[in-house]
C-alpha positions as CSV (number, residue, x, y, z in Angstrom):
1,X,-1.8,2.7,-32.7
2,X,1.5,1.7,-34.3
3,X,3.6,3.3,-36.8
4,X,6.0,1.6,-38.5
5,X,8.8,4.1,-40.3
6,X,11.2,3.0,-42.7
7,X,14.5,4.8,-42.2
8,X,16.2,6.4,-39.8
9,X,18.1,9.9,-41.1
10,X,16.9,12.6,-40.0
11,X,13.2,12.7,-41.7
12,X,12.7,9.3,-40.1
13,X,13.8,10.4,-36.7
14,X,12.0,13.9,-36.5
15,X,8.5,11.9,-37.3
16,X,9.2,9.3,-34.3
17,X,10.0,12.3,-32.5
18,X,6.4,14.2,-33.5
19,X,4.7,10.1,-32.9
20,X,6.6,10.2,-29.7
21,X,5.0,13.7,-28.2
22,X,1.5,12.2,-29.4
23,X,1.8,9.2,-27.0
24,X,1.6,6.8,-30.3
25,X,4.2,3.7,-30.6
26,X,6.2,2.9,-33.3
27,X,9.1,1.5,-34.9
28,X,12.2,2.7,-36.8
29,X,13.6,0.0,-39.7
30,X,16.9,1.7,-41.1
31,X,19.6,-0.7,-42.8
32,X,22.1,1.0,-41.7
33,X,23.9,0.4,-38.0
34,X,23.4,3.6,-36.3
35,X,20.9,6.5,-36.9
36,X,21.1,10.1,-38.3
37,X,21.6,9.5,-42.5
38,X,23.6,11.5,-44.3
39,X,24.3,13.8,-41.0
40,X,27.6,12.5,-39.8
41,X,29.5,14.7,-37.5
42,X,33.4,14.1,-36.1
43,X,35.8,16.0,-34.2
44,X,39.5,15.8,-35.4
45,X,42.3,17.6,-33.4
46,X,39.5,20.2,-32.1
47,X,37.9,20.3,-36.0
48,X,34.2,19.7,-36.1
49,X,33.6,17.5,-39.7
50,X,30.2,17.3,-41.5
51,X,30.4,13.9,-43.3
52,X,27.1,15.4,-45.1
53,X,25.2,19.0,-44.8
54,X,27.2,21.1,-42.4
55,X,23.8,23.7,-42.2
56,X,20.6,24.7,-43.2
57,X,18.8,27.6,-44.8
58,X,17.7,30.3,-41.8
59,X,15.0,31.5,-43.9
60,X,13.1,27.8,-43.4
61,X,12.8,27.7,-39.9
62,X,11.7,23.6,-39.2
63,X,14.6,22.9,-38.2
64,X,15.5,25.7,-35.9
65,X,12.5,25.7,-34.5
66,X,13.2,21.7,-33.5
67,X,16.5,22.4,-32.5
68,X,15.1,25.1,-29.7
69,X,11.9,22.3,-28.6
70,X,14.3,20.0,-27.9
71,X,16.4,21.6,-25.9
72,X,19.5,22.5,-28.4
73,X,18.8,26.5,-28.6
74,X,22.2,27.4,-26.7
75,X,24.2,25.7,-29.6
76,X,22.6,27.2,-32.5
77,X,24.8,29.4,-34.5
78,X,24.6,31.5,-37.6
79,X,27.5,32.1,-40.2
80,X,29.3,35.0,-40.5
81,X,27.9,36.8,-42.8
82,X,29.4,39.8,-42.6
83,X,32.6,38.1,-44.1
84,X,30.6,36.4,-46.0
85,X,32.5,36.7,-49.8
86,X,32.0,33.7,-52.5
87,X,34.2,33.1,-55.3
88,X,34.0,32.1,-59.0
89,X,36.8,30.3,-61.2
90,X,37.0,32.1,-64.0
91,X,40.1,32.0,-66.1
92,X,41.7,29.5,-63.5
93,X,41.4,32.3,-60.9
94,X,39.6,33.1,-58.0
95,X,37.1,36.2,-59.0
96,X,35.1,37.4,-56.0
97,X,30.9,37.2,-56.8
98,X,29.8,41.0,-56.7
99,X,27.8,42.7,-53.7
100,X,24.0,43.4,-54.6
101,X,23.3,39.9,-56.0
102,X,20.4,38.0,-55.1
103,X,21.4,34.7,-56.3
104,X,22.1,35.4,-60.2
105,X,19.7,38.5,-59.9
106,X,21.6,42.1,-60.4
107,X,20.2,44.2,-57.1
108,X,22.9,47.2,-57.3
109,X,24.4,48.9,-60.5
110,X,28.1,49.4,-60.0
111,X,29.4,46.3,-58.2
112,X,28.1,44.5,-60.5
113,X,29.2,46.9,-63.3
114,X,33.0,46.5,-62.3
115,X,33.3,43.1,-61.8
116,X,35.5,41.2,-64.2
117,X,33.1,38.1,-63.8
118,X,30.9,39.1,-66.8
119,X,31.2,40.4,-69.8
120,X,29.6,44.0,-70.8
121,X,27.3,42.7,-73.2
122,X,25.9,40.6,-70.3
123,X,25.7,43.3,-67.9
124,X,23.8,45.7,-70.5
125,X,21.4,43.1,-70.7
126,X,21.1,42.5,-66.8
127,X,20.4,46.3,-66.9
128,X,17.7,45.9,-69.7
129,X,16.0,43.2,-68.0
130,X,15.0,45.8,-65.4
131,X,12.1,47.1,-68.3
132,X,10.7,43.4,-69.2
133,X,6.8,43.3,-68.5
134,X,4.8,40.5,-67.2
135,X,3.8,37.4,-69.7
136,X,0.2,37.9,-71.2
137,X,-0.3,34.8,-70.2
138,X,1.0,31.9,-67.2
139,X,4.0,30.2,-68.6
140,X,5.1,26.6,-68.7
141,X,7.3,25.1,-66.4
142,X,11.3,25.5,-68.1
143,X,14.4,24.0,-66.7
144,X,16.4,26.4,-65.0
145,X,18.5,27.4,-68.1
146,X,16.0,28.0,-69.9
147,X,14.5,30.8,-67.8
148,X,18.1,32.0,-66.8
149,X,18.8,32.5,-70.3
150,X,15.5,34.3,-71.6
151,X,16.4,36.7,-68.9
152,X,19.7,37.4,-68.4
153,X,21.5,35.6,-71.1
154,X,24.0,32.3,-71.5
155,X,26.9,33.8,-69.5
156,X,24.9,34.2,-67.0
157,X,23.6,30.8,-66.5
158,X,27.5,29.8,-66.8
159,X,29.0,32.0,-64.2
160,X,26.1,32.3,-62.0
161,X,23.5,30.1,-62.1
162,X,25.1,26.6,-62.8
163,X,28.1,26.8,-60.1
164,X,25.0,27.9,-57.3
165,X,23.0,25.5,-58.3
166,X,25.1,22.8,-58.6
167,X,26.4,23.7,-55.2
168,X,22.8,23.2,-53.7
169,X,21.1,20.3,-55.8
170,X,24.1,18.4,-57.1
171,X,22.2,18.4,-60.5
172,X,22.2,20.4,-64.1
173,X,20.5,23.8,-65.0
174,X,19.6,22.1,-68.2
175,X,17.0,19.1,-66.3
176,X,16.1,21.6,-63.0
177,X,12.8,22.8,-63.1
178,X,12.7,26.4,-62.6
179,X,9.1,25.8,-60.5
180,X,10.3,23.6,-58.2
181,X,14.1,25.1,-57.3
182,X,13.5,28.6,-58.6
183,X,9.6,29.0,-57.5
184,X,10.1,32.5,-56.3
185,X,11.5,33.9,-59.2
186,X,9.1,32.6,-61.4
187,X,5.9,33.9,-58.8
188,X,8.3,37.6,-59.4
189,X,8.5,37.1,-63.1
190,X,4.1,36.3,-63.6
191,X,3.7,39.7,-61.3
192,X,6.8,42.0,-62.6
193,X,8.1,40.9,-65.7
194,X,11.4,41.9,-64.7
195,X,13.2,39.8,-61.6
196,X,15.6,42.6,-61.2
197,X,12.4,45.1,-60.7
198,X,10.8,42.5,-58.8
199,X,13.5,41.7,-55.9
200,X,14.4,45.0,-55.5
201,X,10.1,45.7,-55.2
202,X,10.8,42.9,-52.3
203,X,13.8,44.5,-50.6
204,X,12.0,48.2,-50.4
205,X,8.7,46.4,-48.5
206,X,11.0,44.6,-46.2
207,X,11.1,45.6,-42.5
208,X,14.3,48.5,-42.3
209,X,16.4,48.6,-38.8
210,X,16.5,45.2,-36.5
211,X,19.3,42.3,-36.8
212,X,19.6,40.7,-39.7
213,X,19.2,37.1,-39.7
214,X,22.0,35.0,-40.7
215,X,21.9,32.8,-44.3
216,X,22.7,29.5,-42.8
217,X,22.7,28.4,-39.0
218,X,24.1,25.3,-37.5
219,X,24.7,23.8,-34.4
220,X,28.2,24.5,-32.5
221,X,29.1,21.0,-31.5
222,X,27.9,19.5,-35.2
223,X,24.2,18.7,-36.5
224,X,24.9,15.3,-34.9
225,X,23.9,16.7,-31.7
226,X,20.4,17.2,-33.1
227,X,19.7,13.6,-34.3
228,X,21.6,12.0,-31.6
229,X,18.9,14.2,-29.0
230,X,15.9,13.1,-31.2
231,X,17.8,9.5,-30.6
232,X,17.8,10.1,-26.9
233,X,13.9,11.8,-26.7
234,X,12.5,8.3,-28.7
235,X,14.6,5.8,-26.6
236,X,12.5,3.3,-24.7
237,X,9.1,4.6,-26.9
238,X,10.0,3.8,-29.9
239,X,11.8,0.7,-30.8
240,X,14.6,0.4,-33.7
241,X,15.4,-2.3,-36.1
242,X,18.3,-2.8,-38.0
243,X,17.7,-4.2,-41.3
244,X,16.9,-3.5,-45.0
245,X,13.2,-3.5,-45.4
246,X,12.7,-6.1,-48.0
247,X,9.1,-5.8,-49.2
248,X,5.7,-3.6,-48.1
249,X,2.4,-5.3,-48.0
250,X,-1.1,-3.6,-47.2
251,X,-3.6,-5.6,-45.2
252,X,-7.2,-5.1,-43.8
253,X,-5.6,-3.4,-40.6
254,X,-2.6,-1.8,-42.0
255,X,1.0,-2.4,-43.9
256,X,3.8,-5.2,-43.1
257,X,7.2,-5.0,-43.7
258,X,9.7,-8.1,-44.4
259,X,13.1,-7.0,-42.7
260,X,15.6,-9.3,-41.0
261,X,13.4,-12.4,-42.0
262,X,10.4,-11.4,-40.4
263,X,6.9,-9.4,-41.2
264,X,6.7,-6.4,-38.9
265,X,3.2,-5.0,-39.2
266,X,1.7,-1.7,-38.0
267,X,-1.8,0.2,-38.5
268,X,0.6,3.2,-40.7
269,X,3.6,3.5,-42.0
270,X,5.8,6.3,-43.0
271,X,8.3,6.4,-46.0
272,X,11.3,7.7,-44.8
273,X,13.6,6.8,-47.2
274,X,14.6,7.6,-50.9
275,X,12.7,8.0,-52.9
276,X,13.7,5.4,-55.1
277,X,13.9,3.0,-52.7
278,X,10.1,3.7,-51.2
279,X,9.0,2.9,-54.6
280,X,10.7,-0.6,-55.3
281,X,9.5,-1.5,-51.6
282,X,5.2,-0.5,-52.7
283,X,4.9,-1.9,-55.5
284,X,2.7,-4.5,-54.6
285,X,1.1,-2.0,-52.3
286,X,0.6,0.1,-55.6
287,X,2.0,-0.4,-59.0
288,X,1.5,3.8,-60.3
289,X,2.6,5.3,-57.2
290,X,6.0,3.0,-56.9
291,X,6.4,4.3,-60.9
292,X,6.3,7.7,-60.1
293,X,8.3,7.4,-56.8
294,X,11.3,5.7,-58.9
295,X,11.5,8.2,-61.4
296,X,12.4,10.8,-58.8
297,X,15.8,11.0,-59.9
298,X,19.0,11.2,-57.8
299,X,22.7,12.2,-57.9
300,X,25.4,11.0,-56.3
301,X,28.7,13.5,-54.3
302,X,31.4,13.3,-52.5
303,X,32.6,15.5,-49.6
304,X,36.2,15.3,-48.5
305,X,37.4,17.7,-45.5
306,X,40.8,18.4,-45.6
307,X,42.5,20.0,-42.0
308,X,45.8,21.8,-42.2
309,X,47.8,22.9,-39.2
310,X,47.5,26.9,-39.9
311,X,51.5,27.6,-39.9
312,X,51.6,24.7,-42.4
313,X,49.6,26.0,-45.1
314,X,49.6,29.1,-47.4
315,X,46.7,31.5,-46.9
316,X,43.1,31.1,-47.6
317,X,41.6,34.4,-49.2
318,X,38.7,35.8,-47.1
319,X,35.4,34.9,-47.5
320,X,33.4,31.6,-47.4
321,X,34.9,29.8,-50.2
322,X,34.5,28.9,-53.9
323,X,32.3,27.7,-56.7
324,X,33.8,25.9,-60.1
325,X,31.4,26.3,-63.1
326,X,31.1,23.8,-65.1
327,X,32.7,25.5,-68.1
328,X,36.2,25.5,-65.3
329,X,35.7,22.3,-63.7
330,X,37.7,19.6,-63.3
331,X,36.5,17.6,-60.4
332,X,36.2,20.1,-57.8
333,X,32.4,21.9,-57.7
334,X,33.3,23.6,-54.8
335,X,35.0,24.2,-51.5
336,X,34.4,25.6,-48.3
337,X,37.2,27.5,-45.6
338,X,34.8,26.1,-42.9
339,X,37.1,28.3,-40.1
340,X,35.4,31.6,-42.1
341,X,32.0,30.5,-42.5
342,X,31.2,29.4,-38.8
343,X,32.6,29.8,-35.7
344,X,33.6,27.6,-33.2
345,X,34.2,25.4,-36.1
346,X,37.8,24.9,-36.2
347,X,40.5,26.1,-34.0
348,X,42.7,28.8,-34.1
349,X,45.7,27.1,-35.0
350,X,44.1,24.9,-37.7
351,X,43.0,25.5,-41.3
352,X,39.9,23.3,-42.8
353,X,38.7,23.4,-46.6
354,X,35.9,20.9,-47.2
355,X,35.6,20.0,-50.8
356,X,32.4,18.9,-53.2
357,X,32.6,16.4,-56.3
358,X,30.2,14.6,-57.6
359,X,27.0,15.8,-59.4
360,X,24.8,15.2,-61.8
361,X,26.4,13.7,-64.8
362,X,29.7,13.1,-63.1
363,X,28.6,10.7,-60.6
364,X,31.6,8.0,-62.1
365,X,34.3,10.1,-59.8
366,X,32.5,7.8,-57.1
367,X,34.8,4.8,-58.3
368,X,37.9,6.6,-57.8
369,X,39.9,5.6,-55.4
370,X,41.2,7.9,-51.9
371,X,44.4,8.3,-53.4
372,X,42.9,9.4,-56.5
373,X,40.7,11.6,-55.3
374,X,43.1,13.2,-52.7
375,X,45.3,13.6,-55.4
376,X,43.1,15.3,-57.6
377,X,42.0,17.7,-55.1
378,X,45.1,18.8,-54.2
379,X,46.4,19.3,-57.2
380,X,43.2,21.7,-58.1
381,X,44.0,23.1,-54.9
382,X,47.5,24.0,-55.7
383,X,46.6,25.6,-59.1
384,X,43.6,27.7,-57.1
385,X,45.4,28.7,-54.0
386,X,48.8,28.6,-54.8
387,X,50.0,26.1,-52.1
388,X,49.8,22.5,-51.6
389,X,50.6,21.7,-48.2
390,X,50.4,18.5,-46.4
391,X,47.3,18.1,-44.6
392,X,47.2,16.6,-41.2
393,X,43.6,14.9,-41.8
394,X,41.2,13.9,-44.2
395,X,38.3,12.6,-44.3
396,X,36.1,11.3,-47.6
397,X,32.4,10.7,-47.9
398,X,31.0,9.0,-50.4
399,X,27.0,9.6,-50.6
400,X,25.0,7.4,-53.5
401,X,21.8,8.4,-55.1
402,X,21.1,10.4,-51.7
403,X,20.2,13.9,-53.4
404,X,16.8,13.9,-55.2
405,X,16.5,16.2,-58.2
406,X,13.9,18.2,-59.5
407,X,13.5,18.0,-63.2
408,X,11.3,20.0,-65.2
409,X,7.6,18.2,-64.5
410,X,8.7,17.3,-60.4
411,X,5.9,19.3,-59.4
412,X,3.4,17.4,-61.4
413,X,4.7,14.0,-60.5
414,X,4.2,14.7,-56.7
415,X,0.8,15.7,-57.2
416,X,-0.1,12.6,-58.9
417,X,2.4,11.1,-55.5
418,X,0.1,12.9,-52.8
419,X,-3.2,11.9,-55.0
420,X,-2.7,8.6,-54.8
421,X,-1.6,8.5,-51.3
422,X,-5.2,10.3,-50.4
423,X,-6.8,7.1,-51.5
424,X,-4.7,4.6,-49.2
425,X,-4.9,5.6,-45.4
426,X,-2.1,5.3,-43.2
427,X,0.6,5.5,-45.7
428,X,3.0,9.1,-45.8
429,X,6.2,10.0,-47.4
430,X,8.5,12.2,-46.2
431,X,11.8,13.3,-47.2
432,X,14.4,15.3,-49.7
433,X,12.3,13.9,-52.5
434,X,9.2,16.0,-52.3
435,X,8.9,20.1,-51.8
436,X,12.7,20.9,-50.6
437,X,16.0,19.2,-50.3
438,X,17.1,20.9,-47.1
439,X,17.6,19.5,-43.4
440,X,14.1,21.8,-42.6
441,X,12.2,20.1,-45.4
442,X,13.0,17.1,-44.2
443,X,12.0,17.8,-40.0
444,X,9.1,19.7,-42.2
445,X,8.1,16.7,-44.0
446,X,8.6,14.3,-41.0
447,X,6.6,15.6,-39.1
448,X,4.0,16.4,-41.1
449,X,4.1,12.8,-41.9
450,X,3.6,11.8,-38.2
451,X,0.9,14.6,-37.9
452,X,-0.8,12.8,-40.7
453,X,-1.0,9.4,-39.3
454,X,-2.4,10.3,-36.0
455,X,-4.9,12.6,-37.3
456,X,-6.1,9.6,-39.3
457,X,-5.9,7.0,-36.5
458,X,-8.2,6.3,-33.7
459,X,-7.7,8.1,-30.3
């Protein structure tokens, strides 16, 4: 059996990788020259640059547990955690996030008591929210604001909420869906009421003693050293074809693509692309699921590393970086000091901030030009950090439509998605579009994918 599977990021490449252990052929078709998507990695005077994510959650283990299978274990890394400290504009000043939050949820009175990021009316109701009881009955799904709001109040969805989010999803508190990005909070406000009482119920259950686990891990030398050993593990099994897929048809013994010219056909075939772009490509495979697959909506960001030589540049206050609410921003959503959050990262005698823009509603900053945008960051810089030295390198990124979002009825769509697909065998989707937006939900998803196919096929 043959699969054929439209793109090649790192979705597409862990489900030849899972076709490739299963003895089944197939056949990569990504438009672009090399392999790997959004994960881009570059070294720069002894700098390792993320063009796109620089790490993924530790708490979803897919992609961990892919790195150690194939061979990668010894460069898996965490980040430090334990000088791990994230700051908020507020006022045009850095103010540090308190200890004892989970997120935007209040897990210990007095740090959060004395911080100067909210005000005391919004703290007394942080405190009050500890007494809320649990709905009479199950509540609708409500974008991210909304929920936010009902239980903590609007300053909290300003200061907390919106600069997290945005720093994850690249989209508005006032479109997410709380059930899709939030879904453990809601799960603790249907049982408790209260998400204070609820996380901290959470924290006392939770095994005591032991090494904690870091938030994010990466890979030493760059997350390119994962897709470029999936790369190596496919070669000679699994061929690849550069081209834009042009068209999907379905046929008594499977699915054809037009790329390059040419019909490529296949017994399965696995979306690995957008979203958006699956749908345009199946619908004359079928017209309701390429509907619901392009109204999966997408934003658009930029990430631009900057790399100082260290007796160049002013300091950098400890911690992992900084968030911009949308109430303070400009055009920065946030930056990382990449040094602080990993090591082996970034030299001793270098500095590296890597910067966010983009979003949700702001996806026009995409047009500017590098000298623009240089300029602009900088300048932000400057007003933040109090310096403005010359950097020795920079690198931008511009990534279109390549972050899905998850407005308020996601959930519902993808049913709809995965009922439909029931009813044509052969045919998968896999990606950021679906249950998760991380590196691990797309290996997850991938694989799954290729899992799917084969236990469908004939041995």
């Amino acid at each position: 059996m043959r699969t054929l599977i439209i793109g090649g990021g790192i979705t597409g490449l862990a489900a030849a990788y899972e076709l490739v252990k299963a003895g089944r052929r197939s056949t990569i078709i990504e438009a672009q020259p090399v392999l790997g998507g959004v994960i881009q990695t570059e070294t720069v005077e002894g700098c390792v640059l993320e063009g796109g994510p620089d790490s993924f959650l530790a708490a979803k283990p897919a992609a961990a547990e892919l790195i150690r299978e194939v061979g990668l274990g010894d460069q898996l890394i965490g980040s430090k955690d334990h000088e791990r400290v994230t700051y908020l504009v507020k006022g045009g000043r850095l103010v540090p996030l308190p200890d004892g939050l989970l997120m935007m949820v209040p897990t210990r009175i007095l740090p959060v008591a004395f911080s100067p990021l909210l005000s005391w009316s919004t703290k007394m109701r942080m405190g009050l929210e500890y007494f809320r009881k649990p709905p009479a009955v199950p509540l609708p799904d409500r974008t991210v604001e909304e929920f936010i709001t009902d239980h903590y109040g609007r300053e909290t969805v300003d200061y907390l909420a919106e600069p997290l989010l945005a720093g994850v999803y690249g989209g508005s508190v006032a479109r997410l869906s709380v059930v899709s990005v939030l879904t453990r909070f809601v799960e603790i406000e249907s049982k408790y009421g209260s998400l204070t009482r609820g996380v901290l119920a959470a924290k006392k259950r939770a095994p005591r003693g032991g090494e904690t686990a870091p938030l994010f891990q990466t890979l030493k030398s760059g997350l390119a050293a994962l897709s470029g050993e999936l790369e190596r593990r496919i070669q000679g099994q699994c061929e690849v074809i550069t081209g834009r897929a042009e068209r999907v048809e379905r046929h008594a013994g499977g699915y054809s693509v037009r790329v390059n010219g040419e019909d490529v056909t296949a017994e399965a075939l696995i979306m690995a692309c957008p979203a958006w772009q699956a749908g345009a490509l199946l619908r004359g495979v079928d017209e309701r699921l390429a509907g619901l697959l392009e109204g999966v909506e997408y934003s658009s960001s930029i990430t631009l590393a900057l790399g100082y030589r260290r007796e160049q540049c002013g300091h950098i206050p400890p911690g992992f970086g900084f968030l911009v609410p949308a109430k303070e921003r400009r055009s920065l959503v946030a930056c990382t000091f990449v040094g602080a959050k990993f090591p082996y990262r970034v030299p001793d005698s270098h500095v590296m901030l890597r910067c966010f823009l983009g979003g949700a509603g702001d996806e026009g900053i995409l047009d500017w030009s590098d000298g623009e945008l240089l300029a602009a960051v900088r300048g932000e810089l400057k007003r933040l950090l109090g310096w403005d030295a010359e950097p020795a390198f920079t690198r931008i990124r511009r990534w279109r439509r390549s972050m899905a979002q998850y407005p308020v009825g996601h959930a519902a769509r993808i049913r709809q998605v995965r009922e439909i697909l029931a009813g044509l065998p052969g045919l998968e989707v896999a990606g950021n579009a679906y249950e998760g937006i991380g590196i691990s939900d797309c290996v997850r998803t991938g694989r799954a994918a290729a899992r799917a196919v084969t236990a469908g096929a004939p041995a």
